[in-house]
C-alpha positions as semicolon CSV with decimal commas, in nm:
position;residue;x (nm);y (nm);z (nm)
1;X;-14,725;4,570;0,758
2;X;-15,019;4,745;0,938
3;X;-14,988;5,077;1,130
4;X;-15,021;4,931;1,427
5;X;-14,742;4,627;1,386
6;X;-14,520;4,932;1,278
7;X;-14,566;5,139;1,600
8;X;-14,601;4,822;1,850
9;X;-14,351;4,798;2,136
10;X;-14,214;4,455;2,074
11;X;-14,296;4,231;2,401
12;X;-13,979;4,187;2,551
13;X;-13,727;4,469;2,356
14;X;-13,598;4,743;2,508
15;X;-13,657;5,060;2,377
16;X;-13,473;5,422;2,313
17;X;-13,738;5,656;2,233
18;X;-13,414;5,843;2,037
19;X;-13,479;5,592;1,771
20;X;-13,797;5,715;1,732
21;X;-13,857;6,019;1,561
22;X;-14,150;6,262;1,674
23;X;-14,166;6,421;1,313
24;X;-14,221;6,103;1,157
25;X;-14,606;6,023;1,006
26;X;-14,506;5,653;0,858
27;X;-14,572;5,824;0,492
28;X;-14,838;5,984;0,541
29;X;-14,933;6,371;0,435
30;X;-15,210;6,601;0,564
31;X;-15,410;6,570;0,234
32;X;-15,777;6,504;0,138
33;X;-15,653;6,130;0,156
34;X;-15,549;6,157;0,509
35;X;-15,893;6,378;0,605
36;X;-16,095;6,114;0,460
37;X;-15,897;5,803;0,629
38;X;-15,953;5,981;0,943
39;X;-16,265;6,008;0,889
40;X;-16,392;5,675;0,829
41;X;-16,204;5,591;1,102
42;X;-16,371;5,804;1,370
43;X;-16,731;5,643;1,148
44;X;-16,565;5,303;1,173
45;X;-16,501;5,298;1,581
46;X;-16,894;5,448;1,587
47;X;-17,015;5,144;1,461
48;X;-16,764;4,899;1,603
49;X;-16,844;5,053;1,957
50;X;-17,216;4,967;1,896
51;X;-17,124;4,624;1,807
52;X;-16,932;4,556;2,125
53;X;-17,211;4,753;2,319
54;X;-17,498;4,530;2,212
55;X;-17,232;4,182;2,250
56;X;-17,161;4,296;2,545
57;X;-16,818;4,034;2,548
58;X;-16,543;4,261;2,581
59;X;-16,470;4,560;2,708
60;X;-16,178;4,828;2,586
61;X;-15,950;5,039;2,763
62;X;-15,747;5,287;2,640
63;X;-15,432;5,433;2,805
64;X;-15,317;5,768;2,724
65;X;-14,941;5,842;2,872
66;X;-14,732;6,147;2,719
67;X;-14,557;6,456;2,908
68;X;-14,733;6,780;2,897
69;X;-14,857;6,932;2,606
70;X;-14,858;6,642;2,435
71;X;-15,202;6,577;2,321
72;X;-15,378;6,312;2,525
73;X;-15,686;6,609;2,571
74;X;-15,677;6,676;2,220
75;X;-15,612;6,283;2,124
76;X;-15,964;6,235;2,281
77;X;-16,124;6,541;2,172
78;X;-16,031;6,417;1,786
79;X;-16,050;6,090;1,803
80;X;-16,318;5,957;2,046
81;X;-16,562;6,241;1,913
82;X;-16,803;6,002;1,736
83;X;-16,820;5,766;2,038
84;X;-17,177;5,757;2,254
85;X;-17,092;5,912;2,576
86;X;-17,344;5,660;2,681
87;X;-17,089;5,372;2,685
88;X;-16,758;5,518;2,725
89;X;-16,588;5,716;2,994
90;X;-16,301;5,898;3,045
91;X;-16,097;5,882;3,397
92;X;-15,823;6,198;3,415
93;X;-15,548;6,035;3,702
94;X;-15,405;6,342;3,903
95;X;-15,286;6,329;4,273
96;X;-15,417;6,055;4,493
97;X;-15,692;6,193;4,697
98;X;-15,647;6,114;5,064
99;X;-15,894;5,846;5,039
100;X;-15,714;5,651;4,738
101;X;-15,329;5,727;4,868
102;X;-15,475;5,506;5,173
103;X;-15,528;5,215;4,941
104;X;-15,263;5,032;4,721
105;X;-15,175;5,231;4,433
106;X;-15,410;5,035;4,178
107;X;-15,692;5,012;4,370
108;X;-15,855;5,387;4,227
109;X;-15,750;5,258;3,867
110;X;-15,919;4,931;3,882
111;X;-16,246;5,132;4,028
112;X;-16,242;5,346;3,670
113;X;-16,149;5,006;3,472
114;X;-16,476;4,980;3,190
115;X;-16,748;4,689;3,192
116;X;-16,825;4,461;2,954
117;X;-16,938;4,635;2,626
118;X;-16,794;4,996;2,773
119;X;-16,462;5,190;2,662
120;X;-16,288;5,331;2,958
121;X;-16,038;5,612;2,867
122;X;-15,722;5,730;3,073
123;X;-15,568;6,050;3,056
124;X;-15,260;5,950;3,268
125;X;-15,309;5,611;3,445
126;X;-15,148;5,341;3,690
127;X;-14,804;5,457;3,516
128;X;-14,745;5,752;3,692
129;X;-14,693;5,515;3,978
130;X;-14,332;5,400;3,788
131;X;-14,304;5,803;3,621
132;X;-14,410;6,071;3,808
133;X;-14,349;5,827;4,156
134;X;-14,009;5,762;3,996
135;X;-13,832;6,108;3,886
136;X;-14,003;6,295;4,169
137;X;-13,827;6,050;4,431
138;X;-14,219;6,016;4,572
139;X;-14,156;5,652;4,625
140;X;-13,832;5,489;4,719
141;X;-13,703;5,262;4,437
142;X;-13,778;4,937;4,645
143;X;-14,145;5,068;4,611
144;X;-14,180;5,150;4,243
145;X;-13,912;4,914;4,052
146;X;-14,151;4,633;4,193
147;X;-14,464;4,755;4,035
148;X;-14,385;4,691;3,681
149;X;-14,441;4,350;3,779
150;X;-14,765;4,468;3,947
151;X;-14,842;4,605;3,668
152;X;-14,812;4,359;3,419
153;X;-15,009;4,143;3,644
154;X;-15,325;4,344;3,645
155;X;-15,310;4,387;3,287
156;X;-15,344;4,034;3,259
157;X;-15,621;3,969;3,495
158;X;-15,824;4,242;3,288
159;X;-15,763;4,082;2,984
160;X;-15,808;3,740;3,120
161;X;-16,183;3,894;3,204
162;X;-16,211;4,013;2,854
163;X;-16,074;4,348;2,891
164;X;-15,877;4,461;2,575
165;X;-15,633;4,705;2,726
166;X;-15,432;4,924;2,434
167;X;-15,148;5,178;2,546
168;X;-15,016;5,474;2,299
169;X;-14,763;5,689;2,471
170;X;-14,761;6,045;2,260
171;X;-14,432;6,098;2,145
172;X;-14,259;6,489;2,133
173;X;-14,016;6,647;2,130
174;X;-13,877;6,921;2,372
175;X;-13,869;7,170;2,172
176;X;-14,218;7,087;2,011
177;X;-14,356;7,122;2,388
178;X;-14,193;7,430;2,447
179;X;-14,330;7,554;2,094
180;X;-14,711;7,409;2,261
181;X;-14,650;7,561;2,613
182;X;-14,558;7,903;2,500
183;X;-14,845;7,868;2,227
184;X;-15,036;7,851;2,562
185;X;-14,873;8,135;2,690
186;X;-15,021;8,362;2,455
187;X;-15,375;8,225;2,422
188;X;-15,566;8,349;2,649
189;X;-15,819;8,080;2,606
190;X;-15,569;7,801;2,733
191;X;-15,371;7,956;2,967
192;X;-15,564;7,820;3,201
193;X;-15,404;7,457;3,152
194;X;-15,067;7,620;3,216
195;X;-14,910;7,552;3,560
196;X;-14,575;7,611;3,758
197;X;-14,530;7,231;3,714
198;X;-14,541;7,275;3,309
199;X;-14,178;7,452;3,320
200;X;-13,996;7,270;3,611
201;X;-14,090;6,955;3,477
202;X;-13,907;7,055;3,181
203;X;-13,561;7,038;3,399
204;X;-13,687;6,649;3,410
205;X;-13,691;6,565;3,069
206;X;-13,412;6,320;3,030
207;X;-13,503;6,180;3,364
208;X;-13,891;6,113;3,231
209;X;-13,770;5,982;2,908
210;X;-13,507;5,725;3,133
211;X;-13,819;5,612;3,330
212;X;-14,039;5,597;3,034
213;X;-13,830;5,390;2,837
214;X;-13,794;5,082;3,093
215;X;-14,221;5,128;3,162
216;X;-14,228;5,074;2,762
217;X;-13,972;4,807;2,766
218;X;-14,074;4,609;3,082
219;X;-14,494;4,647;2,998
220;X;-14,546;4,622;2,675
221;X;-14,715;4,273;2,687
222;X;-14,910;4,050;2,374
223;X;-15,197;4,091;2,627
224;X;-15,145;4,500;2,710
225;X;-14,951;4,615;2,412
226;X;-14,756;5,000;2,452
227;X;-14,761;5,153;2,106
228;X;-14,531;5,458;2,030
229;X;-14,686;5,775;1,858
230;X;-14,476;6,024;1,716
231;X;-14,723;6,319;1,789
232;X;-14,503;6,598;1,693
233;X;-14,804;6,628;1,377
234;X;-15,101;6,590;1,549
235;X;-15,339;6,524;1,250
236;X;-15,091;6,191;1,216
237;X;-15,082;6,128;1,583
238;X;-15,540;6,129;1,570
239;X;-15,496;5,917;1,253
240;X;-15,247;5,680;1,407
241;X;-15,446;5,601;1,715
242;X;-15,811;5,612;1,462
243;X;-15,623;5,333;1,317
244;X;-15,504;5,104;1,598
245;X;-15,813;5,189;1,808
246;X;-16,034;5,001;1,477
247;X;-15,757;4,730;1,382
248;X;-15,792;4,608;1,749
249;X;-16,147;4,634;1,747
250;X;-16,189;4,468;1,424
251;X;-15,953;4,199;1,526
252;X;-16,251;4,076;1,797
253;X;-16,470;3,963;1,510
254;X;-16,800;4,085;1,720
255;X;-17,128;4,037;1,626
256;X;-17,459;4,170;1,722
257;X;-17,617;3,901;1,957
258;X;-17,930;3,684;1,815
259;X;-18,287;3,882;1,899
260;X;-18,420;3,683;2,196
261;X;-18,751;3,659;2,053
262;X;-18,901;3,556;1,717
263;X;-18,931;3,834;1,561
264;X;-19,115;3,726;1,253
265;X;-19,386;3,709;1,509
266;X;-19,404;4,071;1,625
267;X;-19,643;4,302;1,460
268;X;-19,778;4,708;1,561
C-alpha cells in the first residue's frame, strides 16, 4: 500500500486524530535512505511541475492546515524548494481584510485558487472558516456547520475545471508544540513568529482538535482528499508530503504537448 493510501482520510469515515500517532514515520528512519528518497522527490516534483507547466491541463493546489508550530512554513520551505517560483504561488490566509470580510467567506480563496499549469499553495485556507470561525464563537453555528457543505462544493467545481486540490493537515502533539514554541522563545531569530495568540490558543486545544476532526471527516472527498501527517519528525512529515505531492502528480499521466511547428524544418 502506497504512502499516500496509508495516510488518506477515507471519504466518508469519521476520524479521531487520537488514533493517530504524531511520532509515527510509517517505518521509516532518518538515514542516508530517507535523505536520498527525499531527495529525488523534491527532483521528481521539479520535473513533474515542468510537465504540467508546458500541458498546461491541470492545475494543483495544495492545502496546508495544522495549529501553530506545526510546520506548514517549514513544510514549504523543505519541500516546495525545487519548484520555479515562476509557476507556483503561495497564499498565507490571516484575518479577512475589510474588503474580503464584505464578501462571502470563499470569495478571497477562490481569487488565490492557481491556473491551469500553476501550483497554488495555502498556508491556512477556506478551513479556518469551520476552525478558527468555530472555537472562537466568530460565527454562530447556523453560519459555519453549513459551510462544510460549501465547502465540499467548491472543491468540486475546482476539480471539475481540472484543479487537483490535495489537503495534509500536520499532525502534533501538545507537548511537541510547546517543546517548538518555547524553542522559539529562546531563539532570538524566531521570536518574531511568536504571538500572544500562540499560548491562549493552547487553552483551545481539545476544542481545535473537536472541530478538526468533523472538517477531516465531513471534507475529505475522492475529488479533495484530507491526508493526515504525523509531523511530530519533521524530516518524515517533508518526506511524507514529497511523496503524495509526486504520487498525485504522477497519477495525471502528463505529457509535454506536440511542438506546433515542424521542427525538422528549423535551422540557425
Amino acid at each position: 500500500m502506497s504512502l499516500s493510501a496509508r495516510l488518506r482520510v477515507p471519504p466518508g469515515r469519521s476520524i479521531a486524530l487520537s488514533d493517530v500517532d504524531p511520532d509515527d514515520t510509517q517505518g521509516w528512519k532518518k538515514d542516508e535512505r530517507m535523505e536520498r528518497e527525499l531527495a529525488a522527490g523534491i527532483a521528481e516534483l521539479d520535473r513533474l511541475q515542468y510537465v504540467m507547466y508546458a500541458e498546461r491541463k491541470h492545475a494543483l493546489l495544495v492545502v496546508l492546515q495544522g495549529t501553530d508550530g506545526a510546520g506548514k512554513d517549514g513544510t514549504i520551505r523543505h519541500v516546495m524548494t525545487g519548484l520555479n517560483p515562476q509557476g507556483c504561488r503561495v497564499t498565507s490566509f490571516k484575518v479577512p481584510t475589510p474588503e474580503e470580510a464584505s464578501h462571502d467567506f470563499l470569495w478571497r480563496i477562490h481569487r488565490a485558487v492557481p491556473g491551469l499549469g500553476d501550483i497554488g499553495i495555502f498556508n491556512r485556507s477556506h478551513y479556518e472558516d469551520v476552525l478558527v470561525a468555530r472555537v472562537r464563537k466568530l460565527a454562530p453555528r447556523a453560519v459555519w456547520s453549513r459551510r462544510y457543505d460549501e465547502i465540499n462544493a467548491f472543491e468540486r467545481l475546482l476539480a471539475n475545471e481540472r484543479t487537483v486540490v490535495v489537503k495534509f493537515f500536520l499532525h502534533i502533539s501538545k507537548r511537541e508544540q510547546r517543546r517548538r514554541i518555547e524553542a522559539r522563545l529562546r531563539d532570538p531569530d524566531k521570536q518574531w513568529k511568536l504571538s500572544a495568540g500562540d499560548f491562549s490558543e493552547r487553552t483551545r486545544w481539545g476544542a481545535y482538535a473537536r472541530a478538526y476532526e468533523e472538517a477531516l471527516s465531513r471534507c475529505s472527498t475522492p475529488y479533495a482528499p484530507w491526508y493526515v501527517i504525523p509531523s511530530n519528525r519533521k524530516w518524515f512529515r517533508n518526506l511524507a508530503v514529497c511523496r503524495i505531492l509526486v504520487e498525485t502528480l504522477e497519477g495525471l499521466r502528463m505529457k509535454f504537448p506536440r511542438p506546433s511547428v515542424d521542427v525538422s524544418r528549423l535551422a540557425l
